[in-house]
mmCIF file of the C-alpha atoms, coordinates in Angstrom:
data_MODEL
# 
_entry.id   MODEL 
# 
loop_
_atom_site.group_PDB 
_atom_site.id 
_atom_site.type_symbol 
_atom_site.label_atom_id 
_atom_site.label_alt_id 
_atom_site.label_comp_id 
_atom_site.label_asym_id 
_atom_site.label_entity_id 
_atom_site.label_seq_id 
_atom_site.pdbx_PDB_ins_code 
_atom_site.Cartn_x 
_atom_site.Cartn_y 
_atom_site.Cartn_z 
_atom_site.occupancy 
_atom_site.B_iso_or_equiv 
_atom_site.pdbx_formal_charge 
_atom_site.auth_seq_id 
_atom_site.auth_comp_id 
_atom_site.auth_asym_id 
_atom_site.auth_atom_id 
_atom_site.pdbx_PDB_model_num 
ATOM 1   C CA . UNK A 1 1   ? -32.024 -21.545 193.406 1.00 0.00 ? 1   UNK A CA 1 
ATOM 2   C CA . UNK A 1 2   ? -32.271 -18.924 190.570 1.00 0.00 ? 2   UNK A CA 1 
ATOM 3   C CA . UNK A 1 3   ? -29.907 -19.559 187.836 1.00 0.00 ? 3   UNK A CA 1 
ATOM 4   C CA . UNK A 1 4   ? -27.613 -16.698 187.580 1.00 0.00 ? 4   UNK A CA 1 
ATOM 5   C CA . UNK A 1 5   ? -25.640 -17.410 184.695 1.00 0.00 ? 5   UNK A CA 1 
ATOM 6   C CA . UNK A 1 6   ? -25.117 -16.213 181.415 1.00 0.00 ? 6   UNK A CA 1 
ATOM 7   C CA . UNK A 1 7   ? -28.480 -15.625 179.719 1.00 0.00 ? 7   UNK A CA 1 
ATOM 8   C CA . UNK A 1 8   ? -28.203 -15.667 175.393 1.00 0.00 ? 8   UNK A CA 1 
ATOM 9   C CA . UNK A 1 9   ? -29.055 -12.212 174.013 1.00 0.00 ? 9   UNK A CA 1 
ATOM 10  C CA . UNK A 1 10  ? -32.163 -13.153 172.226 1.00 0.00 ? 10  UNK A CA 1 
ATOM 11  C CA . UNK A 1 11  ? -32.519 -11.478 168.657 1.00 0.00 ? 11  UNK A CA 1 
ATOM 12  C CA . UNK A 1 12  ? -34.818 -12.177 165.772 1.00 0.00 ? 12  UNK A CA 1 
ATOM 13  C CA . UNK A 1 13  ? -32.389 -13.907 163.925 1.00 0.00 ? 13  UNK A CA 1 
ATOM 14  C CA . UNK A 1 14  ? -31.935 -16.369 165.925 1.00 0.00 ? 14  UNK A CA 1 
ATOM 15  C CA . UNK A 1 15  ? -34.979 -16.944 168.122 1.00 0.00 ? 15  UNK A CA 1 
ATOM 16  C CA . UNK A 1 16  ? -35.767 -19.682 165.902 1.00 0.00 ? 16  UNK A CA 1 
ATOM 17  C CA . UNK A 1 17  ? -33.187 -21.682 167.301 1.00 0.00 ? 17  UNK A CA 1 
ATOM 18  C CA . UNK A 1 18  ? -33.923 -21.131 170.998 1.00 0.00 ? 18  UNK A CA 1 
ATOM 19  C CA . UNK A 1 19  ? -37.663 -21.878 170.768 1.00 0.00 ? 19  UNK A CA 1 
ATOM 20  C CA . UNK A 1 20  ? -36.282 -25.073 169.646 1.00 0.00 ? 20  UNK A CA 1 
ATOM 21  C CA . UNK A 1 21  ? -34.381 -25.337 172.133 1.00 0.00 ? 21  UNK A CA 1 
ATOM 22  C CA . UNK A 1 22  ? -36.712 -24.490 174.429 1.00 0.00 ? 22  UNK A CA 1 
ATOM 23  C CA . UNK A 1 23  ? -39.273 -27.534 173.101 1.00 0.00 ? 23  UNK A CA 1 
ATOM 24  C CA . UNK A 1 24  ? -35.792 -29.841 173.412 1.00 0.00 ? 24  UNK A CA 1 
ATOM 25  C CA . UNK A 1 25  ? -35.182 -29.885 169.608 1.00 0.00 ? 25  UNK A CA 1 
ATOM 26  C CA . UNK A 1 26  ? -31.492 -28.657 168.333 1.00 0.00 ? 26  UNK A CA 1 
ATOM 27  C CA . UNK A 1 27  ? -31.724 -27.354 164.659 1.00 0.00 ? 27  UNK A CA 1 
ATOM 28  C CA . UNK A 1 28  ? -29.621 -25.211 162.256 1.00 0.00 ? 28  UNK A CA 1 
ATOM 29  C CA . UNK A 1 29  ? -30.626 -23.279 159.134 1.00 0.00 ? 29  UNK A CA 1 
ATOM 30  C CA . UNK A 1 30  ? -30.439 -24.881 155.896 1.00 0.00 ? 30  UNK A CA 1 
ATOM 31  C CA . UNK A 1 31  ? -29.615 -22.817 152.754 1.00 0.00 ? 31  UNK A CA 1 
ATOM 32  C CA . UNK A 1 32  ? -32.428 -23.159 150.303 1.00 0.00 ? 32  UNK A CA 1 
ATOM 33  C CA . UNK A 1 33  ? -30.048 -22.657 147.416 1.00 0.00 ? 33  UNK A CA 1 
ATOM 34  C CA . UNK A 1 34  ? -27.247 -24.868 147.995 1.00 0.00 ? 34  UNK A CA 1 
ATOM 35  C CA . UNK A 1 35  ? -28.553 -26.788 150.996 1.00 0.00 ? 35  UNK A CA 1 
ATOM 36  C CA . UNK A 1 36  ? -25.373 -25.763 152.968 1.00 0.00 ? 36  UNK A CA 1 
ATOM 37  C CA . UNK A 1 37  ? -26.150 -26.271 156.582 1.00 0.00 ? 37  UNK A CA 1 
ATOM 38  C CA . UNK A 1 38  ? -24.974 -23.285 158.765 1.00 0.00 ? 38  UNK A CA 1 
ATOM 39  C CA . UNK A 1 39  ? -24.612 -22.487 162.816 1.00 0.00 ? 39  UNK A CA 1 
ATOM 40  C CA . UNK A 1 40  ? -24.396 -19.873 164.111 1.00 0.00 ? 40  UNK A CA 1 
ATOM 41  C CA . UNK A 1 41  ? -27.080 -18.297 162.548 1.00 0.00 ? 41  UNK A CA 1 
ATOM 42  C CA . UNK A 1 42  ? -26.652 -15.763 159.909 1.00 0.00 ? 42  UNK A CA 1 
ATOM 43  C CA . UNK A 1 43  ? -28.593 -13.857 157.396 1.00 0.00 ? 43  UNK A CA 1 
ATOM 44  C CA . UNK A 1 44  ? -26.980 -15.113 154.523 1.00 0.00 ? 44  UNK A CA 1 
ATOM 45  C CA . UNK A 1 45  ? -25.133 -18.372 153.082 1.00 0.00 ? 45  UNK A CA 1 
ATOM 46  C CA . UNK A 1 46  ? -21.370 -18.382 153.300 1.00 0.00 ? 46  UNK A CA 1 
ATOM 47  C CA . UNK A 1 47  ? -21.176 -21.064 150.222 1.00 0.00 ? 47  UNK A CA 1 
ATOM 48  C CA . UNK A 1 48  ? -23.673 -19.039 148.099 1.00 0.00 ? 48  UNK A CA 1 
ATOM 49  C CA . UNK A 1 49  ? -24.625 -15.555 149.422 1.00 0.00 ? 49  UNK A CA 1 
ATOM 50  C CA . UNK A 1 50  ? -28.470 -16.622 149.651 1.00 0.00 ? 50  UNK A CA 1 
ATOM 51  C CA . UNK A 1 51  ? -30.706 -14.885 151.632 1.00 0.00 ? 51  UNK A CA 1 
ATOM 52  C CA . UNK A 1 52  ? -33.043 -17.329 152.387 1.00 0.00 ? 52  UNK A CA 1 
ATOM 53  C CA . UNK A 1 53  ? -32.716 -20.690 154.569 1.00 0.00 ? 53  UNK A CA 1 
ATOM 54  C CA . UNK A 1 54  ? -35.017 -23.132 156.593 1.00 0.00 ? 54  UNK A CA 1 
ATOM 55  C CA . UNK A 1 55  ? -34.516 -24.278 160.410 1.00 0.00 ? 55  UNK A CA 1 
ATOM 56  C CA . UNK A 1 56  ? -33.572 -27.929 159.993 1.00 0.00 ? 56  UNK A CA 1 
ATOM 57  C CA . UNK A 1 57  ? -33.740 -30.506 162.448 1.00 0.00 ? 57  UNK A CA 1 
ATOM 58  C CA . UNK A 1 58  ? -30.258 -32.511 163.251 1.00 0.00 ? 58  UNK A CA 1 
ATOM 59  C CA . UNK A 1 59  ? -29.671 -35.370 165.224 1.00 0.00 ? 59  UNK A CA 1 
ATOM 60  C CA . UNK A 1 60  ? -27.795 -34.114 168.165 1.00 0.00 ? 60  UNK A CA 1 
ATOM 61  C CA . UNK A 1 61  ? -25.124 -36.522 167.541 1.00 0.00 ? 61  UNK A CA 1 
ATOM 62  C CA . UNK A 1 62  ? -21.490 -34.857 167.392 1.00 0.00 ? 62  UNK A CA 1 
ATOM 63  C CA . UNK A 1 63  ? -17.774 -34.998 168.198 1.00 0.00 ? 63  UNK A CA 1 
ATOM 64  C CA . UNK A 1 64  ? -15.396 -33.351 170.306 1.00 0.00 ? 64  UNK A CA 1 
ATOM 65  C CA . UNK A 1 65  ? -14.084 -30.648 167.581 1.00 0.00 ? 65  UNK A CA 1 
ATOM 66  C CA . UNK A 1 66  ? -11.466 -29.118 170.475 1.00 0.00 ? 66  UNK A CA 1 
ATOM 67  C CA . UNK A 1 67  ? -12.152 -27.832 173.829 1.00 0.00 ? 67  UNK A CA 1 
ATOM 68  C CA . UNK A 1 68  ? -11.249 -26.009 176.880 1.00 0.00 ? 68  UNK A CA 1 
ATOM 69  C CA . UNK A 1 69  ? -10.756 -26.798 181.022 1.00 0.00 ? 69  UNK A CA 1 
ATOM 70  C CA . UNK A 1 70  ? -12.360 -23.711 182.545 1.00 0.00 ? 70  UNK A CA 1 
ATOM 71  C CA . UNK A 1 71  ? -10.235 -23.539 186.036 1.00 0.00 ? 71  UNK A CA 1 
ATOM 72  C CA . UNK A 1 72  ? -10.783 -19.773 186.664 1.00 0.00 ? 72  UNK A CA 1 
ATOM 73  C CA . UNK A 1 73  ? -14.781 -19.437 186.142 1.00 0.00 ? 73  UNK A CA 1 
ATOM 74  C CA . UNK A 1 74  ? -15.789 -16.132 184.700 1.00 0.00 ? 74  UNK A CA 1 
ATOM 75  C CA . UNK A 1 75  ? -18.190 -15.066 187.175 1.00 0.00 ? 75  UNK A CA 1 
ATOM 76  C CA . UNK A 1 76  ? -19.171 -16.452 190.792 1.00 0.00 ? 76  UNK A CA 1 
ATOM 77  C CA . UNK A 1 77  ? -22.261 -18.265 189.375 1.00 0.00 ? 77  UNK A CA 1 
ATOM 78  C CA . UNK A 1 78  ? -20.250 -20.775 187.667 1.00 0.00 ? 78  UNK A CA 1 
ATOM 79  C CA . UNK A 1 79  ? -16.894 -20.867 190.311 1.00 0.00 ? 79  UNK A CA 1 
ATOM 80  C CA . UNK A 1 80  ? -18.551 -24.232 191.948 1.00 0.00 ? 80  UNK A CA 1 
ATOM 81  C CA . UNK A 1 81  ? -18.386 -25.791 188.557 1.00 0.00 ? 81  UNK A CA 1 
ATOM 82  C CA . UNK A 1 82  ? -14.971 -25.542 188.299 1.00 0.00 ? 82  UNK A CA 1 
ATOM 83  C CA . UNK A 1 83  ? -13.089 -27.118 186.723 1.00 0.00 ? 83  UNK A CA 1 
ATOM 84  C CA . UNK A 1 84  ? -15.447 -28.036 183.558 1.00 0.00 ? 84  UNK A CA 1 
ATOM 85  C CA . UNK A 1 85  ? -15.052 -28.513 180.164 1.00 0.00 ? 85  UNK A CA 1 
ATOM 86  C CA . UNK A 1 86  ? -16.172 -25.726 177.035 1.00 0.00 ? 86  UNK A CA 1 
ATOM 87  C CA . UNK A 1 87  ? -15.663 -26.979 173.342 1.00 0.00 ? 87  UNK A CA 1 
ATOM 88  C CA . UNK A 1 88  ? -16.503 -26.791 169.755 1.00 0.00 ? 88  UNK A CA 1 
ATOM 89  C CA . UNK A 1 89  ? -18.283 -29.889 168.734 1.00 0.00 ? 89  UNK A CA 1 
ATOM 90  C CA . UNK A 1 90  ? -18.771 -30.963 165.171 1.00 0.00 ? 90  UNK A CA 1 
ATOM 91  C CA . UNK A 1 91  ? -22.241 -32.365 164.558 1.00 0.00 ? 91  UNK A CA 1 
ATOM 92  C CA . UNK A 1 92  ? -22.575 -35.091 162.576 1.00 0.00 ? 92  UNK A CA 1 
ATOM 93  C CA . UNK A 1 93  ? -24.365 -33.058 159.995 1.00 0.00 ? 93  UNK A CA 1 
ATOM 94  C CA . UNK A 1 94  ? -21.466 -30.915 159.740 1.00 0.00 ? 94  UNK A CA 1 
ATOM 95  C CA . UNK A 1 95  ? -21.518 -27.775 161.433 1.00 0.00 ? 95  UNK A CA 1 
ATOM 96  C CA . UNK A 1 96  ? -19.692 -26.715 164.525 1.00 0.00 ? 96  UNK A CA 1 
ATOM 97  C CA . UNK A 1 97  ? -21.149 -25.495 167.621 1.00 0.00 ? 97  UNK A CA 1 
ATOM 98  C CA . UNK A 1 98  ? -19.905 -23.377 171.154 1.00 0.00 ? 98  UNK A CA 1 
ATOM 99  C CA . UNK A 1 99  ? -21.161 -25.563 173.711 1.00 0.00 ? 99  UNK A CA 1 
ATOM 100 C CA . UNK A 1 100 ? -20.507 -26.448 177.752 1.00 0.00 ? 100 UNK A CA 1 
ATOM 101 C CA . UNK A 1 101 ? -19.776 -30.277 178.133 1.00 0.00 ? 101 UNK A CA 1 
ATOM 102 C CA . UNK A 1 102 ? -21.778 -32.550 180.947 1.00 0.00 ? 102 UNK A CA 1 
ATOM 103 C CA . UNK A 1 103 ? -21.722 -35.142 182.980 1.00 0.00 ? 103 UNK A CA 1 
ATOM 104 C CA . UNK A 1 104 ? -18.030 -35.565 182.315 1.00 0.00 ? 104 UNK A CA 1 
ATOM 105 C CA . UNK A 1 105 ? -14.579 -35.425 184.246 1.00 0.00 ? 105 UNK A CA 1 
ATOM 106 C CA . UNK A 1 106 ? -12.654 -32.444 182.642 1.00 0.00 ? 106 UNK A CA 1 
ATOM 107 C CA . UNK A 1 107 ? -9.609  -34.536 182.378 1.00 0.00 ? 107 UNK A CA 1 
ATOM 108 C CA . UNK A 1 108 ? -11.870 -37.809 180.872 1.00 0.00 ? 108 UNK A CA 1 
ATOM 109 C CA . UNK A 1 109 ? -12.450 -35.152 177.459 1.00 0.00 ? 109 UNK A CA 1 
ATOM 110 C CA . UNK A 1 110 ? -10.560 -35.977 174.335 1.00 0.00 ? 110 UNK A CA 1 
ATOM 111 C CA . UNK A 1 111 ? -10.905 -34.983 170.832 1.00 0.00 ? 111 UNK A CA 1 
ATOM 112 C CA . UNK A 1 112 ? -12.782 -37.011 168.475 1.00 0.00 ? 112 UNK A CA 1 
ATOM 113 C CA . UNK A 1 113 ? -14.736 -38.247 171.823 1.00 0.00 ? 113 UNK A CA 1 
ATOM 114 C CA . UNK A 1 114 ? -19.084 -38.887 170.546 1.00 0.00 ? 114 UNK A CA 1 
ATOM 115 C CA . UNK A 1 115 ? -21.566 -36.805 172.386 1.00 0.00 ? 115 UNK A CA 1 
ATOM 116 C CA . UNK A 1 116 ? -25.389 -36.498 172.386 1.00 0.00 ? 116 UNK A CA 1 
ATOM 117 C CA . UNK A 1 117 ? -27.117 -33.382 172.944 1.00 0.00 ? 117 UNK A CA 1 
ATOM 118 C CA . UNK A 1 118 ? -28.754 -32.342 176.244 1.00 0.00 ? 118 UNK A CA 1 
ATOM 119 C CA . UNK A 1 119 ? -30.935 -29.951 177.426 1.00 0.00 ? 119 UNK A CA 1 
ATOM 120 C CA . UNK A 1 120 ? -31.023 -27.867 180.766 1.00 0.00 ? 120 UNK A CA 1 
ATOM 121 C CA . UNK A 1 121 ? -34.023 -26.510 181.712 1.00 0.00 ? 121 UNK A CA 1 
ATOM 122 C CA . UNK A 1 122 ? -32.253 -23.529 183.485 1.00 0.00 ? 122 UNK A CA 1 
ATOM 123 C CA . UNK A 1 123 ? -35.845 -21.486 184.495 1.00 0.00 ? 123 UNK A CA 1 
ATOM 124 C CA . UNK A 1 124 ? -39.049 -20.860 183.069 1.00 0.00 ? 124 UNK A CA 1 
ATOM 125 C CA . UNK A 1 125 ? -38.240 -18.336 180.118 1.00 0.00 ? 125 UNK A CA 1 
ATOM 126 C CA . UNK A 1 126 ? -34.693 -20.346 179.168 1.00 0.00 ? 126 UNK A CA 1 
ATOM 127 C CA . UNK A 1 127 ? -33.525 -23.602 178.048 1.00 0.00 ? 127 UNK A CA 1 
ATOM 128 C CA . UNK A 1 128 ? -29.859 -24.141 177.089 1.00 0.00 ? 128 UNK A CA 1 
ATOM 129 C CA . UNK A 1 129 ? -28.313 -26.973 175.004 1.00 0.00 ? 129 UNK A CA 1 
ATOM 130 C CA . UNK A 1 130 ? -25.229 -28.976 176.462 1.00 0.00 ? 130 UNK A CA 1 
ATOM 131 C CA . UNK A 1 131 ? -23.520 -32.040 174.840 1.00 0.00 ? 131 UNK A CA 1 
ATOM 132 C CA . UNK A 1 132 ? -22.163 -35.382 177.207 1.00 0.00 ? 132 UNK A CA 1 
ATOM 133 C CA . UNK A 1 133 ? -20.429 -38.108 176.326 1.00 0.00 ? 133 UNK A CA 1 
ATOM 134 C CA . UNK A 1 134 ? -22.379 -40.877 173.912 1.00 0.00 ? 134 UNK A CA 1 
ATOM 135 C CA . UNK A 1 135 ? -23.461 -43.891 175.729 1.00 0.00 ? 135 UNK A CA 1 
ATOM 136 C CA . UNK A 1 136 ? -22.334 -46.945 174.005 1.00 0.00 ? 136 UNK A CA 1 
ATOM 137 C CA . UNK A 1 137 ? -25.023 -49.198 172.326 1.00 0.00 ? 137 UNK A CA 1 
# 
């Protein structure tokens, strides 16, 4: 079955990104000035105003920053999800990303909770990055 959801508009600034995600690698730019580490992607540092900054690899590790029970989807494509969970999580490293939560019972999400990145290989052009709940060691 095709995957008719939401597709990323693509740009140069942040194709970077999404060939990493693509190869199953999550990274955010790294100021080269202050070393600030930044997502979403921008063109300059908000600590320092520099234009320049390096993709950086991070661990994938983060934390429920807040979140969201989607009962209502926004489009049919995603109605036989419902309900599911949409949140802010806080990498480990420090910066805070949008991101749909897996292979977890909306009402089972909590703040704080650890996750671990995942990656959906939706189709052949596009791979998207979800987070799901830590496994314990």
């Amino acid at each position: 079955m095709p995957y008719e959801g939401f597709r990323p508009d693509i740009t140069p600034l942040d194709a970077p990104f999404w060939d990493a995600v693509r190869r199953h690698e999550l990274v955010v730019q790294r100021c080269d000035r202050c070393g600030q580490l930044r997502f979403v992607p921008s063109e300059r540092c908000r600590n320092c105003g520099s234009p320049s900054a390096t993709w950086t690899p991070v661990s994938g590790d983060a934390t429920v920053y807040t979140f969201s029970i989607v009962h209502r989807a926004p489009t049919p494509a995603y109605q036989a999800d419902a309900p599911y969970a949409i949140a802010y999580v806080q990498l480990t490293e420090g910066p805070r990303m949008p991101t749909r939560l897996v292979d977890v019972a909306p009402d089972a999400v909590a703040i704080g909770m650890p996750l671990e990145v995942v990656f959906d290989d939706v189709d052949d052009d596009l791979t998207l990055y979800r987070f799901r709940p830590k496994e314990s060691p």
